[in-house]
C-alpha positions as CSV (number, residue, x, y, z in Angstrom):
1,X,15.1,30.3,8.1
2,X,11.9,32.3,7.1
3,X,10.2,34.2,9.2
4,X,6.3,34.6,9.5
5,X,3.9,37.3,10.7
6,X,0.6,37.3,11.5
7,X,0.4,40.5,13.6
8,X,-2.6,43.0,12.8
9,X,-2.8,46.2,14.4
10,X,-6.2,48.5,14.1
11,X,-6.7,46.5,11.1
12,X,-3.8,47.1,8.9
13,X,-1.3,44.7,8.5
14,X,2.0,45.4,9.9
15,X,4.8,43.2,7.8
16,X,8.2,45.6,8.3
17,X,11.1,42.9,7.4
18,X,9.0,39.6,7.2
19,X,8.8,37.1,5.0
20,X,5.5,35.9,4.9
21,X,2.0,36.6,6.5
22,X,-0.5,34.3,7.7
23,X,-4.0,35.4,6.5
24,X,-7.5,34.0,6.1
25,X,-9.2,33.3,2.8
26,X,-12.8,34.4,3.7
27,X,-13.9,36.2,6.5
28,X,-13.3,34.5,9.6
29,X,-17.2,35.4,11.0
30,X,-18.6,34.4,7.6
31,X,-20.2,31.5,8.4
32,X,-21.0,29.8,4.5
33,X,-24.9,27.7,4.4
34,X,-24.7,25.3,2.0
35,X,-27.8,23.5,3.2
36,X,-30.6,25.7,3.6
37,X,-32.3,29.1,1.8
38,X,-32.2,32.1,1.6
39,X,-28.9,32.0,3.3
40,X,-27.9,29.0,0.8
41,X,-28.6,31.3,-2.5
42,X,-27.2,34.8,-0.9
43,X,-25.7,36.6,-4.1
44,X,-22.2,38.0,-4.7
45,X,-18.6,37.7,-4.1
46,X,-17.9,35.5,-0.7
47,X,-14.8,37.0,-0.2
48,X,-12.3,39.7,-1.7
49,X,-10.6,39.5,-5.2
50,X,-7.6,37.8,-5.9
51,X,-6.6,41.2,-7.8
52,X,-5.7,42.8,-4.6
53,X,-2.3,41.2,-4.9
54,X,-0.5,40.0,-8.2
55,X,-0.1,36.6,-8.5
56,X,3.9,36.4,-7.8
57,X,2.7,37.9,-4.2
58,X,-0.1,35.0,-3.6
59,X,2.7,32.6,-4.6
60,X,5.5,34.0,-2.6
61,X,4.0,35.9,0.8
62,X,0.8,34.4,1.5
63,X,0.0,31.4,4.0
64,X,-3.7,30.8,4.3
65,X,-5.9,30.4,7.2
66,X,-8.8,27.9,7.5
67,X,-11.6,29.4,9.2
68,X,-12.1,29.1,12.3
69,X,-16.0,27.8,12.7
70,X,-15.4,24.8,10.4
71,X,-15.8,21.7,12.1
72,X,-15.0,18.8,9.7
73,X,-16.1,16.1,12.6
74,X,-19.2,17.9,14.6
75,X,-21.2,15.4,15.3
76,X,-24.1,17.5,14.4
77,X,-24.8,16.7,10.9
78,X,-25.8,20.0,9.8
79,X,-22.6,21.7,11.2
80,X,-20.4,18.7,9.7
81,X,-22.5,19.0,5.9
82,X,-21.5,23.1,6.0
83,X,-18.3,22.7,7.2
84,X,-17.2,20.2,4.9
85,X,-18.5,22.1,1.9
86,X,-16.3,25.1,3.5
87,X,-13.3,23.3,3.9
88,X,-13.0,22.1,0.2
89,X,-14.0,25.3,-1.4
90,X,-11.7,27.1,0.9
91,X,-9.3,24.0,-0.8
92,X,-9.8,24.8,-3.8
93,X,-9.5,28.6,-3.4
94,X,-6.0,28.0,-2.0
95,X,-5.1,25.8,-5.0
96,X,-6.6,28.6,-7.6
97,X,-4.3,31.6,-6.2
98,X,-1.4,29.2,-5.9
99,X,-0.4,29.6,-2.1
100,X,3.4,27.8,-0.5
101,X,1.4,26.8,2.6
102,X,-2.4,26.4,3.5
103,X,-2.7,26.4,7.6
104,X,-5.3,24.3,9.2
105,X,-6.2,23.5,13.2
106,X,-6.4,20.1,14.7
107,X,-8.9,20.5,17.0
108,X,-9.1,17.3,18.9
109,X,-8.2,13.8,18.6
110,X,-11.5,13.0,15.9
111,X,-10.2,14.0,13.0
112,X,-10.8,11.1,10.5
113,X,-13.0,13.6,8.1
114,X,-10.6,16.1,8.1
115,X,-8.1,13.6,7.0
116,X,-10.7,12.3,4.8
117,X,-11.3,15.2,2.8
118,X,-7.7,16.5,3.0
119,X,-6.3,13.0,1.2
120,X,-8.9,13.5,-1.0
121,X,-7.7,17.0,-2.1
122,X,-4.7,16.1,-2.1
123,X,-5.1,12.7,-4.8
124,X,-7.5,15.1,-7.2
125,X,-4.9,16.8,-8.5
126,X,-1.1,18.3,-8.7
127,X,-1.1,20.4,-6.1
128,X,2.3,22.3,-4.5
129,X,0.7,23.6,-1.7
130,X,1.9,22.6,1.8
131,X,-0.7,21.5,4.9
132,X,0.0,22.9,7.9
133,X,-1.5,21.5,10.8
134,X,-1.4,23.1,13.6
135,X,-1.0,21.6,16.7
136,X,-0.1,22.8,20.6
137,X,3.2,21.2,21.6
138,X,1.5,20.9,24.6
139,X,-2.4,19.4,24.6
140,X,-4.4,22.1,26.4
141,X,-5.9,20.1,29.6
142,X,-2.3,19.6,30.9
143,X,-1.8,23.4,31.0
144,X,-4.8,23.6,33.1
145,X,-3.8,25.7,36.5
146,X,-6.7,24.1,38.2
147,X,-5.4,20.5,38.2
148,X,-5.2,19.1,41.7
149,X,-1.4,17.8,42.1
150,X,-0.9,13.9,41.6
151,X,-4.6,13.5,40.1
152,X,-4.5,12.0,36.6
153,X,-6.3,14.9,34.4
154,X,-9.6,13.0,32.1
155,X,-8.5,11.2,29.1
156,X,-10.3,12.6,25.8
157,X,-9.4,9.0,24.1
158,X,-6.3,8.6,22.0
159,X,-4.6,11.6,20.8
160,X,-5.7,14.0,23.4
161,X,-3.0,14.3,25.4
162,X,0.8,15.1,25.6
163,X,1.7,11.7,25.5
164,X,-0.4,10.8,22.3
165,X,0.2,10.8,18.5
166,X,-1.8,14.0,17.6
167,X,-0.5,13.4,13.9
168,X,1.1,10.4,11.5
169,X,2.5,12.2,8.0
170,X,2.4,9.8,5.2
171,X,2.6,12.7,3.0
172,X,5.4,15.3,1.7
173,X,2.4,17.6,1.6
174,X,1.3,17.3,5.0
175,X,3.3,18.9,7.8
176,X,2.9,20.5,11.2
177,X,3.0,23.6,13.0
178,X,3.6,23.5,16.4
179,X,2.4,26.0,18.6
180,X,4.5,26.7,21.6
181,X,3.0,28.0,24.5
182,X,4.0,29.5,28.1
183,X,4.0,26.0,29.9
184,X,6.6,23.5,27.9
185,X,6.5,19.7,27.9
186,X,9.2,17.2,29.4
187,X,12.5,17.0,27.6
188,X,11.6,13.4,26.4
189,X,8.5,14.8,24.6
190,X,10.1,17.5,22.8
191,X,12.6,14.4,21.3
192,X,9.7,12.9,20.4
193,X,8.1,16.4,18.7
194,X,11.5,16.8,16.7
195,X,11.1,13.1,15.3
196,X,7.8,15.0,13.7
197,X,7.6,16.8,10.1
198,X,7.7,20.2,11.6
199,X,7.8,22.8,9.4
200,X,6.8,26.3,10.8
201,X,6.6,27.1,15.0
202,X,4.0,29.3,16.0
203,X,4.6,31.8,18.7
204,X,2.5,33.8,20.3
205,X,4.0,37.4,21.6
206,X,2.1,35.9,25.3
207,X,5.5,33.8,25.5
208,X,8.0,36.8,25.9
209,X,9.1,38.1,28.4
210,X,10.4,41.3,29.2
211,X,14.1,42.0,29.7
212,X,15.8,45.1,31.9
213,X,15.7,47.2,28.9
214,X,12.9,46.6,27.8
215,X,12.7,43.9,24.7
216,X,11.4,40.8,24.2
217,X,13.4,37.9,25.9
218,X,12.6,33.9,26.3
219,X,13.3,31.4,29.0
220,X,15.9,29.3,28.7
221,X,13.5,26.5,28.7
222,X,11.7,28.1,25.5
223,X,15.2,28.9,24.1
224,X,16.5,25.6,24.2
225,X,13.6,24.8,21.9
226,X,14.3,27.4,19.6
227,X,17.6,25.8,18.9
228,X,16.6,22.7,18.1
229,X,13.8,24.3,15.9
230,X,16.7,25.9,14.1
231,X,18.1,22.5,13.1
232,X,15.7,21.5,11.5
233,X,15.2,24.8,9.5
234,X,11.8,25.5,11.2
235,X,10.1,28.8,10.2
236,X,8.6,30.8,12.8
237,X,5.3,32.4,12.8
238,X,4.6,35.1,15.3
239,X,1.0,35.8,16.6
240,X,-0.8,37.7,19.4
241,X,-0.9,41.9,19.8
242,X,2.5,43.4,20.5
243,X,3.2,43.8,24.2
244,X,5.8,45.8,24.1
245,X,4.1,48.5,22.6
246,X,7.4,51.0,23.3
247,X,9.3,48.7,20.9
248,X,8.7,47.8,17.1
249,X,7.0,44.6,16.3
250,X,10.5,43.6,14.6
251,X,11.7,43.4,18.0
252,X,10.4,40.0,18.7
253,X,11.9,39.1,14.7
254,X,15.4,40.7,15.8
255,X,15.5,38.2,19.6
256,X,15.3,35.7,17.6
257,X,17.6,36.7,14.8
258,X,20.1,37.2,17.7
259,X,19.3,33.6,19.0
260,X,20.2,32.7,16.0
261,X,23.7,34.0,15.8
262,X,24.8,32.9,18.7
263,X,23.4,29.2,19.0
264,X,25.8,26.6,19.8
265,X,28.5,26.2,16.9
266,X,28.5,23.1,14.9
267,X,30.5,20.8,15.9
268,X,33.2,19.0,13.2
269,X,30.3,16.0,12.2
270,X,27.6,18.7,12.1
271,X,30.1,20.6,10.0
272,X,30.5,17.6,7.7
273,X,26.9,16.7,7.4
274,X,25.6,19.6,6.4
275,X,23.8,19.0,3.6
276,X,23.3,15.5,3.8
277,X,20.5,15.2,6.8
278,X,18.0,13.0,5.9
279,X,19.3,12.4,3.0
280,X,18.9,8.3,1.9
281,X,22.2,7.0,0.3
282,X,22.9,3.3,-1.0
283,X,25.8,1.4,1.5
284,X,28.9,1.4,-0.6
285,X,29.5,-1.5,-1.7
286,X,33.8,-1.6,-2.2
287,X,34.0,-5.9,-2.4
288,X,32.1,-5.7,-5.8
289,X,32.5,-2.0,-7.2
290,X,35.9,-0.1,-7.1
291,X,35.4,3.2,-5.1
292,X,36.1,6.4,-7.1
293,X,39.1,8.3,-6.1
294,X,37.1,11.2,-4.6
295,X,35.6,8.4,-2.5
296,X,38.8,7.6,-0.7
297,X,39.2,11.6,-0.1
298,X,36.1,12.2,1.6
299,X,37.1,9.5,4.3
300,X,40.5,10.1,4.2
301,X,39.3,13.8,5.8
302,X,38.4,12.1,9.0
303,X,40.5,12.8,11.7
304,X,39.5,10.6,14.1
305,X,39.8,7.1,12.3
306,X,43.5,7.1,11.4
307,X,44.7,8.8,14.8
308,X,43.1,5.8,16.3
309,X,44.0,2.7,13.9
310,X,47.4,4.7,14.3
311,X,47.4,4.4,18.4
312,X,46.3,0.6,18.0
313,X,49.3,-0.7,15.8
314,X,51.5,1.6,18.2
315,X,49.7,-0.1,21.0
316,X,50.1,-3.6,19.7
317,X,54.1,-3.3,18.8
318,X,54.9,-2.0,21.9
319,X,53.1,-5.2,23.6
320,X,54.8,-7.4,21.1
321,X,58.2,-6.3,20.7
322,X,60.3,-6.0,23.7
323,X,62.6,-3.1,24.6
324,X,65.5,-5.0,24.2
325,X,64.4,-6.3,20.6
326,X,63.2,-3.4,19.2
327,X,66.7,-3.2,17.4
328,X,66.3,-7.1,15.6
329,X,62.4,-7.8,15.4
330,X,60.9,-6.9,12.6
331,X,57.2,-7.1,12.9
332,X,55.0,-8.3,9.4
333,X,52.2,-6.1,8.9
334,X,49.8,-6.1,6.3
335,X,47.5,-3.5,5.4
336,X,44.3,-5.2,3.9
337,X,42.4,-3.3,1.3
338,X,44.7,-0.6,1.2
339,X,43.1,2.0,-0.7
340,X,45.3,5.0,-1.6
341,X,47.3,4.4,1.6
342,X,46.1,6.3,4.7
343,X,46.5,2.8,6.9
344,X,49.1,2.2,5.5
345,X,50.7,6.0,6.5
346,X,49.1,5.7,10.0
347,X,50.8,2.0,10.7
348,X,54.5,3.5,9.4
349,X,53.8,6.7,11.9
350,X,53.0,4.2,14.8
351,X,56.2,2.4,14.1
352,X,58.5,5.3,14.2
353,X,56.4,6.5,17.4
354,X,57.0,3.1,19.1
355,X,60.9,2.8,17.9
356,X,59.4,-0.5,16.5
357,X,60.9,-2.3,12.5
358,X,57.9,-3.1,10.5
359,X,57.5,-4.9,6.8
360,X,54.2,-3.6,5.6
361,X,52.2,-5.2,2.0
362,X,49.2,-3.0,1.0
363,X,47.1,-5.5,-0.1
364,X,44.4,-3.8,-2.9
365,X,42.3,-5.0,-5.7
366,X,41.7,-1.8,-7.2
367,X,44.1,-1.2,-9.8
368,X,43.0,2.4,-10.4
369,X,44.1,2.9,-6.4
370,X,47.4,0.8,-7.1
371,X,48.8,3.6,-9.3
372,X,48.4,5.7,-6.0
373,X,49.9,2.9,-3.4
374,X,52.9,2.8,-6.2
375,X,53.7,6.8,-6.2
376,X,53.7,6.4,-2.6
377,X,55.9,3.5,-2.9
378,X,58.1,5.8,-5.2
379,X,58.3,8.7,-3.2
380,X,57.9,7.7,-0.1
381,X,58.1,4.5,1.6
382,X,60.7,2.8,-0.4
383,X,61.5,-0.7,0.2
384,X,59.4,-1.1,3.7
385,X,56.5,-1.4,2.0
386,X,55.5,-4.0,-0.6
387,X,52.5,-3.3,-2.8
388,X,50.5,-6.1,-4.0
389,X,47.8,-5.4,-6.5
390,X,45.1,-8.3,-5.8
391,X,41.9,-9.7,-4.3
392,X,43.2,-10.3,-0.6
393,X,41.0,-13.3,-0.9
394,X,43.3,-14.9,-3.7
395,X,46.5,-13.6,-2.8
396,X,49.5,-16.4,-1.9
397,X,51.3,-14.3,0.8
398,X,55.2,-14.7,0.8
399,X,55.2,-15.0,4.6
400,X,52.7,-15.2,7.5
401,X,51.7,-11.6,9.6
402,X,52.2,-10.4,12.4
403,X,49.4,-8.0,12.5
404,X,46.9,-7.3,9.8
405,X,45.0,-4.2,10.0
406,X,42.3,-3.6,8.0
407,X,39.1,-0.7,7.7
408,X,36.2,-2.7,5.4
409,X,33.6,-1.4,8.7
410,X,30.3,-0.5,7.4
411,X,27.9,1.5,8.7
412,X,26.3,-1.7,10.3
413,X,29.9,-2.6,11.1
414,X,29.5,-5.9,9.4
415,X,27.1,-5.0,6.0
416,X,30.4,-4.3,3.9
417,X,31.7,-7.9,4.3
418,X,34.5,-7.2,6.5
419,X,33.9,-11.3,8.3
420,X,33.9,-12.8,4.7
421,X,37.2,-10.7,4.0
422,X,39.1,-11.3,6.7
423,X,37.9,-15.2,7.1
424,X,39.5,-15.2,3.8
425,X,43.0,-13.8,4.8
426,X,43.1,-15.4,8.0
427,X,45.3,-18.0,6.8
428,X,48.1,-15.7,6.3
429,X,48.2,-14.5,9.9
430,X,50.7,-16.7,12.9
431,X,49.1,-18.4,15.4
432,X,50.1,-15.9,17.6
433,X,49.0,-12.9,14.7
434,X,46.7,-9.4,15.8
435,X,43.7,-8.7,13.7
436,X,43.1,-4.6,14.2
437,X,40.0,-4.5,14.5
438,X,40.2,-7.2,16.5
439,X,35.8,-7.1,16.6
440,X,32.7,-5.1,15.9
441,X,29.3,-5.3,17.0
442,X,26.0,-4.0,15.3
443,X,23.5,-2.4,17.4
444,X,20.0,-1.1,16.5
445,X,17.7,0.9,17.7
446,X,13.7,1.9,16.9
447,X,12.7,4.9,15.3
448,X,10.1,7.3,14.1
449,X,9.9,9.6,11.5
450,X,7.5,10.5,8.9
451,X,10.6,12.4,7.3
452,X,12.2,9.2,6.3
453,X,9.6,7.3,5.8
454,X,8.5,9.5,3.3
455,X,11.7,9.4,1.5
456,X,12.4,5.9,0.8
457,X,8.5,6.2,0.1
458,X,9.8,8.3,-2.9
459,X,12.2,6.1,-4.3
460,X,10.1,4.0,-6.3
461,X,11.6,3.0,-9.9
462,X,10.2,1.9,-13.3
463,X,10.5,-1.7,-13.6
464,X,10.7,-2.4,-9.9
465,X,8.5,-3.8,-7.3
466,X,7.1,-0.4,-5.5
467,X,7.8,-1.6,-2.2
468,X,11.2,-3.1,-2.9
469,X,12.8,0.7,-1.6
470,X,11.4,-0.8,2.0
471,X,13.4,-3.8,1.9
472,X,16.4,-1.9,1.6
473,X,18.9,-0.5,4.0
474,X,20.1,3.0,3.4
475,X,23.1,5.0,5.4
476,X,21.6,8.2,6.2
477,X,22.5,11.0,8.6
478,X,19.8,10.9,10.9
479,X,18.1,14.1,11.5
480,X,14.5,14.9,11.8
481,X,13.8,11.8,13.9
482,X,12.8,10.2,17.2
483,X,14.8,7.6,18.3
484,X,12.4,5.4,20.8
485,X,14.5,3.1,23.0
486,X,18.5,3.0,23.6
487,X,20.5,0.5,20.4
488,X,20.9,-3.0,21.6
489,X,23.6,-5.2,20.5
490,X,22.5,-7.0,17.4
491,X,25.6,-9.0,15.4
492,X,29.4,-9.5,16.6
493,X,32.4,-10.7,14.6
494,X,35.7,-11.7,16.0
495,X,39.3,-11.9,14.4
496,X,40.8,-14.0,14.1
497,X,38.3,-17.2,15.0
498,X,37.8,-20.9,14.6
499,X,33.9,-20.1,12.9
500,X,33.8,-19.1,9.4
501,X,29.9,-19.2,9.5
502,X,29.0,-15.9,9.3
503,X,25.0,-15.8,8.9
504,X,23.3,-14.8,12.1
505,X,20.0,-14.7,13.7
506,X,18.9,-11.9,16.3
507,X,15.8,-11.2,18.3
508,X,15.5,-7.4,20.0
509,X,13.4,-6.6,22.2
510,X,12.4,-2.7,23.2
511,X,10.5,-1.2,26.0
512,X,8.4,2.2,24.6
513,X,8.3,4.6,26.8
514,X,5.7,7.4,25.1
515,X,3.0,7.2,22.6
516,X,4.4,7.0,19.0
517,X,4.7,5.7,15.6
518,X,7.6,3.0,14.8
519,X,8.9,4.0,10.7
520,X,12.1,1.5,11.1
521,X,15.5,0.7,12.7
522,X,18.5,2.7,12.6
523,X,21.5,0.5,13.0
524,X,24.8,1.7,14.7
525,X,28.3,-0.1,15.2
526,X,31.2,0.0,17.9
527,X,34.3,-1.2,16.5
528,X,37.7,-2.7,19.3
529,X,40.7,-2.1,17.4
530,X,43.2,-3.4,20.2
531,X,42.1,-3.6,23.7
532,X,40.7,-0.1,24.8
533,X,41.3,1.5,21.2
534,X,38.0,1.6,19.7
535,X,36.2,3.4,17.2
536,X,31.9,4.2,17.6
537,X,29.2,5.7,15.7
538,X,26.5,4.6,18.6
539,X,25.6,8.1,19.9
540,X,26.2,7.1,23.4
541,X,29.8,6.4,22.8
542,X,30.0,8.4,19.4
543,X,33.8,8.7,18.8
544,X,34.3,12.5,18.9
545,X,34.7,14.3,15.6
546,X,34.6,10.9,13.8
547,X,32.3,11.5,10.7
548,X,33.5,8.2,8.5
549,X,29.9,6.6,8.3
550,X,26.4,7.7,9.1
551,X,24.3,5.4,10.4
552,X,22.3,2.7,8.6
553,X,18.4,2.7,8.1
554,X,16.2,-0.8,8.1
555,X,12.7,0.8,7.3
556,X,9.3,-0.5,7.5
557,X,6.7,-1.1,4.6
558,X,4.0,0.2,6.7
559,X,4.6,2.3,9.9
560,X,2.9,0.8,13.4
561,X,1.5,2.7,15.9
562,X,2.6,2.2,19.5
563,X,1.4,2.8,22.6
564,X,3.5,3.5,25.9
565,X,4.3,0.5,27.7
566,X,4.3,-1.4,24.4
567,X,6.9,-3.7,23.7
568,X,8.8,-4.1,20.2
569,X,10.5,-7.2,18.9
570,X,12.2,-7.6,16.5
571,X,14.0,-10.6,14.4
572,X,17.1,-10.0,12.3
573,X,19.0,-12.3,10.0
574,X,21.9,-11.9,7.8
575,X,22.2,-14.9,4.9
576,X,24.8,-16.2,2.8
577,X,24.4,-18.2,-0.5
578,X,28.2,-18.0,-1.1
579,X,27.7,-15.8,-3.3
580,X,26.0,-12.9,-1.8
581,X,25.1,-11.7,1.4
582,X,21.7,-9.8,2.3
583,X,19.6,-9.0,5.4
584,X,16.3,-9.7,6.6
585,X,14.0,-8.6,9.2
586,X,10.7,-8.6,10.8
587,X,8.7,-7.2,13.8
588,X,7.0,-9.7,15.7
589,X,5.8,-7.3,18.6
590,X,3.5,-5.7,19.2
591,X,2.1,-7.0,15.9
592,X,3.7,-9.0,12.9
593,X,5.1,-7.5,10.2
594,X,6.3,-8.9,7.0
595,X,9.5,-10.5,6.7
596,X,11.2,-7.9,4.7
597,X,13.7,-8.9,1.9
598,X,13.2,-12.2,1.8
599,X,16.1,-14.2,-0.3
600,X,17.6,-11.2,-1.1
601,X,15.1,-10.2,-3.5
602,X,15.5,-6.2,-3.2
603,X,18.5,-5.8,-1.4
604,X,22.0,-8.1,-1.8
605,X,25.6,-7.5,-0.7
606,X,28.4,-9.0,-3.5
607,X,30.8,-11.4,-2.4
């Protein structure tokens, strides 16, 4: 992370190992008159040269400062006329030296001119400037000591207090600095916070504490904030006169550096996400396209997966081979979609762990993966293991299985046509056969963030509707986002079953507990293998260390504001026209939205 500085002392800037200093443009006293003379006409430069630093330095170590007086939204029209004249030359004069970052204060919860003026800016021309606004995490009446306890503080209309929106990006340009102050907010509202485009925290030296030798220390409270700031690669701007005047002002630099250093390790998903937060990736689609061979690698890393699909099959012979025939049964297993072989490895290790026979096909219709399955054949398995190079779909099967054990789970559980699959093989399993998994449910869950939104926003293509990028899903590792309501089951799918329809039809319904702005759905799945063996990527039962998929993303075309207490429904279908599968969905509460991907017009699945 960067680190910022806006520390003066008598004057003279103090910037000892920073990155960056926060500065104003024009004098913060100097009060421009645009409307009325002499002071309209007063000659000579309004502020110092850009000489003073070379342009590499403007470009590189300089974060501007709005000035303080403006008031875009007085509603004294002479105040409003100045400021707003003050506010785009001060613009402008930001664009002209080329500064990284332009910092600006949300005063209140009237702000429509600001945002006004700022969109305008922003739309006149190709600017790489960043807005920061800056914002208190905490709005300024509920810090007020003088509150009497139970008695609802005075409303200042929507976006005033803690609970309310202060701020909706729909820019890459546009992000916030929070400032953090002494008093912190619940827990619930710093989730919400880090579902925000934060890209700097302010904090004033007031925050510190003092520690038994004499440095700069935070709470725990404060520090627990800090280290979720770190996640999401905040930079931190420090502000206020140093009080602890026996200690140098990189002391304050240096606590955090040690926070830093010693925040709690990644754990192994973090470890193999790195990199990839945020980021919007197409589902794979392995029924249509063959996967490439660095494909299989990446999920054959996982550690998790195979130890459990390994404890299901040794699970399920144990239950259906008796002691005493463990010597004559020999149980049919067939690995569906077999891919280089990891199921296939994990189902021959349960066997010899359960002192169990097993016949295993590897059933795969990727010939490029065959040529693996056959070396393993060649060197490895020998004659236990058949390898049949086909669509399991079309394959005539010598004899029925026992147990068929299969991994085509999307991130959705369901969106990489695992039901049409195995509806297709089904035929080929006894009566009395063991599907592993043996079910899977979607869930899904609301979210907001301006983050994502903004990316799939950014995905637009030549040739292609611009809103066809927000009729489709996208597995992502969810990162700077607020997830508002716990998932709710969406779509299940047993194995085997008597209902090869597999279109569905689901209506959700969410309560919203805080203030907010709904961007889209994340979707989740929990996966039973064989009785309690499961697999989960729903963060309440996550299965640990398992980093195989990242969660699925339904976004919105246009982001709807809620209110707390506000309900959200919504309707989700999958379709089937035997020859692809798609999804569509809809919010119907609080208001309607469009039905997005109607007939599989962005957004299909190949059978």
């Amino acid at each position: 992370s960067c680190w910022l500085n806006e520390l003066t002392l008598n004057a003279k800037v103090v910037v000892p190992s920073f990155d960056f200093l926060c500065m104003p443009l024009f004098h913060p006293r100097f009060r421009r008159e645009y409307e009325l003379d002499p002071a309209k006409s007063r000659p000579g430069a309004q502020t110092r040269s850009d000489l003073l630093l070379c342009g590499r330095d403007w470009n590189t170590l300089i974060v501007g400062k709005l000035s303080p007086w403006i008031e875009t939204d007085s509603e004294l029209t002479t105040e409003r006329r100045n400021s707003e004249e003050a506010l785009v030359q001060e613009l402008n004069f930001c664009a002209y030296l080329g500064l990284p970052a332009f910092m600006i204060p949300l005063r209140g919860p009237h702000c429509a001119n600001l945002a006004r003026i700022l969109l305008n800016h922003i739309h006149t021309g190709h600017h790489s400037c960043m807005f920061w606004i800056r914002v208190p995490l905490l709005a300024p009446e509920d810090t007020r000591e003088d509150l009497i306890e139970n008695e609802s503080s005075k409303q200042m209309d929507d976006g005033s207090n803690d609970e309310k929106t202060w701020f909706s990006g729909g820019f890459f340009l546009l992000c916030e600095a929070i400032e953090i102050g002494e008093d912190l907010p619940s827990d619930t509202l710093i989730d919400k916070w880090l579902g925000e485009p934060i890209k700097a925290a302010i904090l004033p030296t007031s925050i510190f504490l003092t520690n038994k030798k004499g440095f700069p220390v935070l709470s725990k409270a404060h520090q627990r904030v800090i280290f979720h700031l770190f996640k999401l690669e905040a930079q931190f701007i420090f502000t206020g006169a140093n009080r602890h005047s026996e200690k140098d002002l990189r002391s304050y630099l240096q606590y955090l550096e040690y926070l830093n250093q010693n925040r709690p390790a990644p754990n192994a998903y973090e470890l193999f996400a790195k990199g990839y937060e945020d980021y919007l990736q197409s589902p794979l689609q392995p029924l249509m396209d063959n996967l490439e061979s660095q494909t299989y690698e990446v999920f054959e890393k996982d550690p998790i997966k195979y130890s459990q699909y390994q404890q299901a099959v040794y699970r399920c012979l144990l239950d259906r081979v008796p002691e005493e025939q463990m010597e004559t049964t020999v149980q049919v297993l067939m690995v569906l979609g077999a891919g280089r072989g990891p199921l296939v490895n994990a189902s021959l290790r349960a066997a010899k762990q359960a002192k169990r026979k097993l016949r295993v096909y590897a059933v795969e219709k990727n010939t490029n993966a065959v040529v693996t399955l056959e070396n393993w054949k060649f060197e490895e398995w020998g004659d236990q293991v058949t390898v049949v190079s086909c669509d399991m779909r079309e394959w005539t099967a010598p004899e029925k299985a026992d147990i068929i054990v299969s991994e085509l789970l999307g991130s959705f559980g369901d969106n990489e046509l695992s039901p049409e699959c195995l509806d297709g093989a089904q035929h080929f399993l006894k009566d009395d056969g063991i599907s592993i998994p043996c079910s899977y449910t979607s869930f899904l869950a609301p979210l907001s963030s301006s983050k994502l939104y903004n990316e799939v926003r950014g995905c637009r293509e030549r040739d292609k509707d611009p809103e066809c990028h927000f009729e489709t899903p996208y597995v992502v590792r969810l990162h700077n986002f607020h997830q508002l309501a716990d998932p709710k089951p969406c779509f299940t799918f047993v194995h085997p079953t008597t209902d090869m329809n597999n279109n569905r039809y689901q209506c959700l319904r969410f309560f919203i507990g805080c203030n907010s702005v709904l961007h889209g759905f994340a979707g989740y799945f929990e996966a039973t293998l064989y009785k309690d063996v499961t697999l989960s990527i729903k963060p309440e039962t996550h299965s640990p260390g398992m980093f195989s998929w990242f969660p699925i993303l339904f976004p919105l075309k246009q982001p709807i504001p809620l209110s707390c207490g506000d309900n959200v429904s919504v309707r989700f279908w999958r379709c089937n026209n035997g020859k692809k599968v798609w999804y569509e969905w809809a919010v119907t509460e609080p208001i309607c939205s469009a039905i997005h991907n109607p007939s599989g017009r962005s957004y299909t699945i190949g059978l």
